[in-house]
TORZA-610089 format. One record per atom (N, C-alpha, C): residue number from 1; x, z, y; atom name; residue in one letter. Coordinates in pm, whole numbers, padded with zeros to 5 digits, always signed. Layout:
N
+-----+--------+--------+--------+------+------+
!  nr !     xx !     zz !     yy ! atom ! rest !
+-----+--------+--------+--------+------+------+
! NUM !      X !      Z !      Y !   CA !    a !
...
+-----+--------+--------+--------+------+------+
//
This chain:
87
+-----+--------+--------+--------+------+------+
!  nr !     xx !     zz !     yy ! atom ! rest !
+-----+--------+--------+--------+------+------+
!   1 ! +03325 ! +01434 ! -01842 !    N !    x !
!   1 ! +03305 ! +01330 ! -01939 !   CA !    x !
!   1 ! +03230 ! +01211 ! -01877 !    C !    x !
!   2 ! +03123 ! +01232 ! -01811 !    N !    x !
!   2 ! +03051 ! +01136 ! -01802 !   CA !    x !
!   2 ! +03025 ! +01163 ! -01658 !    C !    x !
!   3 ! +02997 ! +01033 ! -01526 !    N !    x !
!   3 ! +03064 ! +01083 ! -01365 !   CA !    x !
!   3 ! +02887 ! +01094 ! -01331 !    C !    x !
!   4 ! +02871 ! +01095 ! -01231 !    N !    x !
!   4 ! +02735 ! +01085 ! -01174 !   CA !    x !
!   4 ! +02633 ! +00987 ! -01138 !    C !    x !
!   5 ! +02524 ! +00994 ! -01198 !    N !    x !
!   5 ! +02478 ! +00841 ! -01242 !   CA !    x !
!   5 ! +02408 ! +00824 ! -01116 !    C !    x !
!   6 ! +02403 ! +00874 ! -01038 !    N !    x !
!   6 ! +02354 ! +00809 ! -00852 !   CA !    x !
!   6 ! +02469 ! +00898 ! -00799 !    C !    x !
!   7 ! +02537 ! +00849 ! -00744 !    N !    x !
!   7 ! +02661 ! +00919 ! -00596 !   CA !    x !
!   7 ! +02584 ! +00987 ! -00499 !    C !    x !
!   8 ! +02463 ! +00870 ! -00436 !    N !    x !
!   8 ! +02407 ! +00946 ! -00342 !   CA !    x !
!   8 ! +02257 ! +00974 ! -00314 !    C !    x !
!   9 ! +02177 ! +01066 ! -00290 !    N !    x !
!   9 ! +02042 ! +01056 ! -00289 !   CA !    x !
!   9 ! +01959 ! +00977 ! -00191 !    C !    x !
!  10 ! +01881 ! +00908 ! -00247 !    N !    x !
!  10 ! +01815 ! +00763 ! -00208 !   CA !    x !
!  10 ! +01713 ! +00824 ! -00169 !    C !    x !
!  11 ! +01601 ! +00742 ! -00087 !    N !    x !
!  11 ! +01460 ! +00774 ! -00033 !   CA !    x !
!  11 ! +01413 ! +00642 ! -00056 !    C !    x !
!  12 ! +01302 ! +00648 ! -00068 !    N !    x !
!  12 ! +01219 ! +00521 ! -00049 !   CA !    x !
!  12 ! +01192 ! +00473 ! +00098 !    C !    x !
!  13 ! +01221 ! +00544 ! +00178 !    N !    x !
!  13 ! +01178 ! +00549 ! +00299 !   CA !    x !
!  13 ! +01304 ! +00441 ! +00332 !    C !    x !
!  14 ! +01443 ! +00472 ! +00336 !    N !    x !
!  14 ! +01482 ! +00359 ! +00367 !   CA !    x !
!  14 ! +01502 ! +00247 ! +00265 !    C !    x !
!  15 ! +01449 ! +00290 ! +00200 !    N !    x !
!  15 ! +01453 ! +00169 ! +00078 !   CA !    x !
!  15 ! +01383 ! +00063 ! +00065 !    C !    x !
!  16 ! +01251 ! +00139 ! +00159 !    N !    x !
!  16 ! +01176 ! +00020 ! +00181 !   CA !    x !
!  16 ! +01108 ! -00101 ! +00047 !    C !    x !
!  17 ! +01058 ! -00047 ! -00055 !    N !    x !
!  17 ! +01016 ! -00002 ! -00138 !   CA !    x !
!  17 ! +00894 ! -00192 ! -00171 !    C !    x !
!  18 ! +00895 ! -00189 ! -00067 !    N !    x !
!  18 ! +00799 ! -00289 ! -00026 !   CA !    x !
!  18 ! +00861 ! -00490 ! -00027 !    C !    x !
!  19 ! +00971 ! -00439 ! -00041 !    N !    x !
!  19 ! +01023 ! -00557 ! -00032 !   CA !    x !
!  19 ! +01007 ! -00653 ! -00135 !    C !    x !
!  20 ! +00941 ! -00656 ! -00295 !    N !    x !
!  20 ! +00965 ! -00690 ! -00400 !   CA !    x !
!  20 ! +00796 ! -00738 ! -00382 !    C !    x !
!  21 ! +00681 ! -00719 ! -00294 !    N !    x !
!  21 ! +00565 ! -00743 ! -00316 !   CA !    x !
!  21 ! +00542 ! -00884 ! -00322 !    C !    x !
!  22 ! +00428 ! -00895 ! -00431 !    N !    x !
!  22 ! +00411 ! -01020 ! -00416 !   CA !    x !
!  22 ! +00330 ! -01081 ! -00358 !    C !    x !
!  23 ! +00265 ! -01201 ! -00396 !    N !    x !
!  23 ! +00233 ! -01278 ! -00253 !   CA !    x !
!  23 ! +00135 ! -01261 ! -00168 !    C !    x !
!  24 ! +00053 ! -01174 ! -00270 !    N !    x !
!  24 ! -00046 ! -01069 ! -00124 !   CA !    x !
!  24 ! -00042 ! -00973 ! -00068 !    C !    x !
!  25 ! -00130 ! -00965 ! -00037 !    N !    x !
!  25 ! -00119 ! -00801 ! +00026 !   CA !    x !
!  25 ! -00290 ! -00774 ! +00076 !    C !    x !
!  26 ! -00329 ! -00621 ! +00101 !    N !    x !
!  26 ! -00495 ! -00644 ! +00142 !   CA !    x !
!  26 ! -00486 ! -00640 ! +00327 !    C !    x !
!  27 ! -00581 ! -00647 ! +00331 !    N !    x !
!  27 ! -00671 ! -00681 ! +00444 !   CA !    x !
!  27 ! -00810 ! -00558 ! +00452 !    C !    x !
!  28 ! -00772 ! -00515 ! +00545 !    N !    x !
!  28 ! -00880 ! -00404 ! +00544 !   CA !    x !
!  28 ! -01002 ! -00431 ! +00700 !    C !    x !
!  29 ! -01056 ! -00497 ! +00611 !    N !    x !
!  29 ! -01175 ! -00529 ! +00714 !   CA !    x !
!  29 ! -01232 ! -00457 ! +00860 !    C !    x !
!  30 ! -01277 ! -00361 ! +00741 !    N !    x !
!  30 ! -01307 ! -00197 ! +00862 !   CA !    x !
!  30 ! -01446 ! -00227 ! +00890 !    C !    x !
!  31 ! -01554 ! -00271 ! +00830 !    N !    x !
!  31 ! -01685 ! -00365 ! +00883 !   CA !    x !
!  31 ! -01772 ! -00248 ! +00792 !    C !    x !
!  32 ! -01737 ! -00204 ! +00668 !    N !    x !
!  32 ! -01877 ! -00173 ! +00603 !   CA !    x !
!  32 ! -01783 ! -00034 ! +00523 !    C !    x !
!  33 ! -01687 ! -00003 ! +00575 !    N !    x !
!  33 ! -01642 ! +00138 ! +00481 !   CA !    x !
!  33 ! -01690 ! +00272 ! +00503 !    C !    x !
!  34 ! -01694 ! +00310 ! +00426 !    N !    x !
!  34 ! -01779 ! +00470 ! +00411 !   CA !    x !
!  34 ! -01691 ! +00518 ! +00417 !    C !    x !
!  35 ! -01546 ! +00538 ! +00437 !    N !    x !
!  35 ! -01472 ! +00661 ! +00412 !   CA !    x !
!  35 ! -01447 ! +00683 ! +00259 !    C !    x !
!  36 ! -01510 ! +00685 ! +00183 !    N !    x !
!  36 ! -01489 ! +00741 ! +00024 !   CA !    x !
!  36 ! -01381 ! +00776 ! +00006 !    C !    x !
!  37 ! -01264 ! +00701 ! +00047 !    N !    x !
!  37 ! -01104 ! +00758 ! +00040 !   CA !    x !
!  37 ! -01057 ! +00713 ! -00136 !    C !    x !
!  38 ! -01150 ! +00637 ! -00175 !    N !    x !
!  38 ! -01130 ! +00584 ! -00339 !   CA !    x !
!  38 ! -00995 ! +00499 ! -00287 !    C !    x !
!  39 ! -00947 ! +00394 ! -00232 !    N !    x !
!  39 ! -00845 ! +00312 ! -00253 !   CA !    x !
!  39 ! -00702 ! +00423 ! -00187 !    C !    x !
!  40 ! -00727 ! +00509 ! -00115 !    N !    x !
!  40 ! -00616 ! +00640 ! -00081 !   CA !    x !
!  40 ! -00566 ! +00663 ! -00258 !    C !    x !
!  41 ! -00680 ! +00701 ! -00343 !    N !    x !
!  41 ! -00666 ! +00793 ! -00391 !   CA !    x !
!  41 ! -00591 ! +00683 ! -00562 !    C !    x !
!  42 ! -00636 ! +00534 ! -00546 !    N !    x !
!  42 ! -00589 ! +00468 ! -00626 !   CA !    x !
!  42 ! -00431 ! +00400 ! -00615 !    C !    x !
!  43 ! -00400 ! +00375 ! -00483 !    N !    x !
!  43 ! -00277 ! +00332 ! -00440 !   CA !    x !
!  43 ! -00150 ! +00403 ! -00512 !    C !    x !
!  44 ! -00033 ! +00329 ! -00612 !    N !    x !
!  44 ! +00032 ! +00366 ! -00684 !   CA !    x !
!  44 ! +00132 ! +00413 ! -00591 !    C !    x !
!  45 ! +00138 ! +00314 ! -00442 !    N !    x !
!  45 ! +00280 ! +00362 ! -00352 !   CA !    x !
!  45 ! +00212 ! +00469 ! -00251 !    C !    x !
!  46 ! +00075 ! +00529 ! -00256 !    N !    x !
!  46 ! +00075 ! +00580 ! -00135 !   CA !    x !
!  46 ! +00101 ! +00565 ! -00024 !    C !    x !
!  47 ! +00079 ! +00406 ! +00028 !    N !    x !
!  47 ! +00107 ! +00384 ! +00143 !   CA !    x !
!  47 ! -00030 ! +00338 ! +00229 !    C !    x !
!  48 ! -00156 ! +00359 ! +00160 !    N !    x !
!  48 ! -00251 ! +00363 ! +00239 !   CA !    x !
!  48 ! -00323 ! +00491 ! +00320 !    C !    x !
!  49 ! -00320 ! +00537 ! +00439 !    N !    x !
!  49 ! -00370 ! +00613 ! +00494 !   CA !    x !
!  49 ! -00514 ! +00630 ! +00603 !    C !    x !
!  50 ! -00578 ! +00690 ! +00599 !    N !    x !
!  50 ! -00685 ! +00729 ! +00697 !   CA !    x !
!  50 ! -00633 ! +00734 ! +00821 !    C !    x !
!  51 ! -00723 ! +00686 ! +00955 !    N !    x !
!  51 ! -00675 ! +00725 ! +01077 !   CA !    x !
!  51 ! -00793 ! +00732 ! +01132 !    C !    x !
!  52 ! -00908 ! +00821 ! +01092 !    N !    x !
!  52 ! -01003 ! +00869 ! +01135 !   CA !    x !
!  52 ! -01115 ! +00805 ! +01051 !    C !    x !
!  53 ! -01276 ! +00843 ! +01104 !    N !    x !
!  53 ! -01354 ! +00794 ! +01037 !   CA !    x !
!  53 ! -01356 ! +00628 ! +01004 !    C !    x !
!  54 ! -01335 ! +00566 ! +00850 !    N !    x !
!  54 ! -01360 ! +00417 ! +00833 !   CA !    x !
!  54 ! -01265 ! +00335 ! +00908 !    C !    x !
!  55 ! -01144 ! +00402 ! +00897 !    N !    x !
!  55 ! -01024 ! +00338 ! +00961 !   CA !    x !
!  55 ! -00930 ! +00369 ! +00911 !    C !    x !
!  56 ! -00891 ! +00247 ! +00806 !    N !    x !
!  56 ! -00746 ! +00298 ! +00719 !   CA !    x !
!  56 ! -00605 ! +00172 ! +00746 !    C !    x !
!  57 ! -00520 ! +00176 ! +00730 !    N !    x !
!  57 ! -00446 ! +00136 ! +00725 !   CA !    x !
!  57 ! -00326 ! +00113 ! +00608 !    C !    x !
!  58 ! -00241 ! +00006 ! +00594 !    N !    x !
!  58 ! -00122 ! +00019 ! +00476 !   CA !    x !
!  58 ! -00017 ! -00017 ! +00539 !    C !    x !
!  59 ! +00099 ! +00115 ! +00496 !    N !    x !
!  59 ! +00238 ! +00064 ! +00521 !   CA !    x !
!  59 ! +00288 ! -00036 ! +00464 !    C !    x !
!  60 ! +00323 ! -00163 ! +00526 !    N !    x !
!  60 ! +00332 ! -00280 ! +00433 !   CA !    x !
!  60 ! +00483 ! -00279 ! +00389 !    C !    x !
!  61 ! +00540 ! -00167 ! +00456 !    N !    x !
!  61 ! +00674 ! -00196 ! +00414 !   CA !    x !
!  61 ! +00711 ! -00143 ! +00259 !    C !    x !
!  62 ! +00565 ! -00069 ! +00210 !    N !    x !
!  62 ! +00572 ! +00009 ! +00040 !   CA !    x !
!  62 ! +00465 ! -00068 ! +00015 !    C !    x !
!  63 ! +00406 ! -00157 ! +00029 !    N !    x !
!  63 ! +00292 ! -00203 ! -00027 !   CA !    x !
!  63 ! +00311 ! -00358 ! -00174 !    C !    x !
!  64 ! +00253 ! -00321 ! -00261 !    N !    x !
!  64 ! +00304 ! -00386 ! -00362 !   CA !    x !
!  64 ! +00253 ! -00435 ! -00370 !    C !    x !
!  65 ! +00133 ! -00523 ! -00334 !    N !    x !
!  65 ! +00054 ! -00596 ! -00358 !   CA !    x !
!  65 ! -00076 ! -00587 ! -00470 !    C !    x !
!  66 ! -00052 ! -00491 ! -00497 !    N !    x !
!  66 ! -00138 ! -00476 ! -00689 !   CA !    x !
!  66 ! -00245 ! -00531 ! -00649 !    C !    x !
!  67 ! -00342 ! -00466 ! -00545 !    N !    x !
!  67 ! -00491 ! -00495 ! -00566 !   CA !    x !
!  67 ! -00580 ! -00421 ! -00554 !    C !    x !
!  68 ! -00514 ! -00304 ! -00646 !    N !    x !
!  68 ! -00560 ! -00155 ! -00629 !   CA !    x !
!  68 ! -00696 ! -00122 ! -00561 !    C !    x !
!  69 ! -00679 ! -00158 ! -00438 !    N !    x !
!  69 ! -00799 ! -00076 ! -00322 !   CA !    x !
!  69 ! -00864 ! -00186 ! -00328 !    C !    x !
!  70 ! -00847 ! -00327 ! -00323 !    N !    x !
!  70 ! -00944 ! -00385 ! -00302 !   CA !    x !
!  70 ! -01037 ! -00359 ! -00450 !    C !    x !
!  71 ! -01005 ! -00368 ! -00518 !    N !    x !
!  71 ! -01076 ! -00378 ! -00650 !   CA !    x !
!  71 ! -01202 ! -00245 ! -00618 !    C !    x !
!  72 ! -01126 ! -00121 ! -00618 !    N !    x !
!  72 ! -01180 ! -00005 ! -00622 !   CA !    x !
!  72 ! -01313 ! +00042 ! -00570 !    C !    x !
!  73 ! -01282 ! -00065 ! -00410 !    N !    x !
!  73 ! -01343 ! -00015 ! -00310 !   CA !    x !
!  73 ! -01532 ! -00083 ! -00336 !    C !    x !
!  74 ! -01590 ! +00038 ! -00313 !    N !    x !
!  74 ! -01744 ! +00029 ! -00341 !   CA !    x !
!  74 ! -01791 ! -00065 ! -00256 !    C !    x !
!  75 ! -01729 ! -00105 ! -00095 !    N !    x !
!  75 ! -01844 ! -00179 ! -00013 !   CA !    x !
!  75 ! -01766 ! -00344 ! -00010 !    C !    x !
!  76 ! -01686 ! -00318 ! -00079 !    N !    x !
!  76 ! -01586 ! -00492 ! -00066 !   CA !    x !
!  76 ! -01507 ! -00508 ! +00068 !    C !    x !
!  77 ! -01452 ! -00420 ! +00132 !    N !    x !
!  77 ! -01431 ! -00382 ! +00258 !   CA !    x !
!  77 ! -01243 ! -00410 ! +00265 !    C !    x !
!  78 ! -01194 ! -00416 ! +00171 !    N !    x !
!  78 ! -01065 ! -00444 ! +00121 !   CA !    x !
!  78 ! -01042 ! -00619 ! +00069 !    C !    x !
!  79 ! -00997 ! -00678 ! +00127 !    N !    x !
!  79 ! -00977 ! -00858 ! +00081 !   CA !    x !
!  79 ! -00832 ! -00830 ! +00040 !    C !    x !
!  80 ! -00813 ! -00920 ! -00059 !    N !    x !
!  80 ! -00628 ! -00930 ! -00061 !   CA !    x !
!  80 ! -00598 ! -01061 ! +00011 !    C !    x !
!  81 ! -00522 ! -01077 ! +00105 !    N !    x !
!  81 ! -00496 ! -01203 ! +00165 !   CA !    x !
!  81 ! -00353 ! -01243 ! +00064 !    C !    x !
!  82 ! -00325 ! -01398 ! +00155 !    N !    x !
!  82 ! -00203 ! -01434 ! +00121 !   CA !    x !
!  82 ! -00115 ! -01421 ! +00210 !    C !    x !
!  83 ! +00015 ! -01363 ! +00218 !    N !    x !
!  83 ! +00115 ! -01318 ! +00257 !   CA !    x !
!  83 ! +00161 ! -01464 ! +00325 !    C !    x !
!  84 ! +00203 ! -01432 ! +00455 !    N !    x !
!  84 ! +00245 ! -01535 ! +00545 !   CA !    x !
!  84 ! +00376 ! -01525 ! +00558 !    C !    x !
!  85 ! +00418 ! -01451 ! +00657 !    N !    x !
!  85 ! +00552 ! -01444 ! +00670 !   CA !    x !
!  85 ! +00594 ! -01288 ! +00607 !    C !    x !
!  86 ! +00736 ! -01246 ! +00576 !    N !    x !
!  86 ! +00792 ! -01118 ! +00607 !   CA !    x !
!  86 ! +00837 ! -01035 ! +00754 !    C !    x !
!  87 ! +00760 ! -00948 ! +00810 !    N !    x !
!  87 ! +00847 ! -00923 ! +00939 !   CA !    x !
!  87 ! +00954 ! -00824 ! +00886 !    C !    x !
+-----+--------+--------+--------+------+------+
//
């Protein structure tokens, strides 16, 4: 009756998820973070990760711009910049 409403199974991974962000994005200082792991744990795409003590990073290719971590974050250690180019 009715055919299959996706043909094929999608990932975000190549979907790249990130493409629709708007015109910021954060900036992670790295100057005064404690670790807390609060903006990990607020990020709607999960594309912010730890890479050891007070060293995080965002996949910008899922990153939506919200705000999220900067807002969250206890030491102000998160800026949202303005988006320059797309690579």
């Amino acid at each position: 009756m009715f055919g299959p409403l996706i043909s094929k199974p999608g990932s975000s991974r190549s979907n790249k998820t990130g493409s629709w962000r708007i015109e910021t994005k954060p900036k992670f200082l790295q100057k005064n973070c404690i670790a807390c792991n609060m903006c990990v744990l607020v990020c709607p795409e999960a594309c912010i990760h730890g890479e050891g003590k007070n060293t995080y990073t965002c996949d910008y290719n899922f990153c939506k711009g919200c705000g999220n971590c900067a807002e969250i974050c206890p030491k102000a250690d998160i800026v949202m910049v303005k988006e320059e180019s797309r690579e």
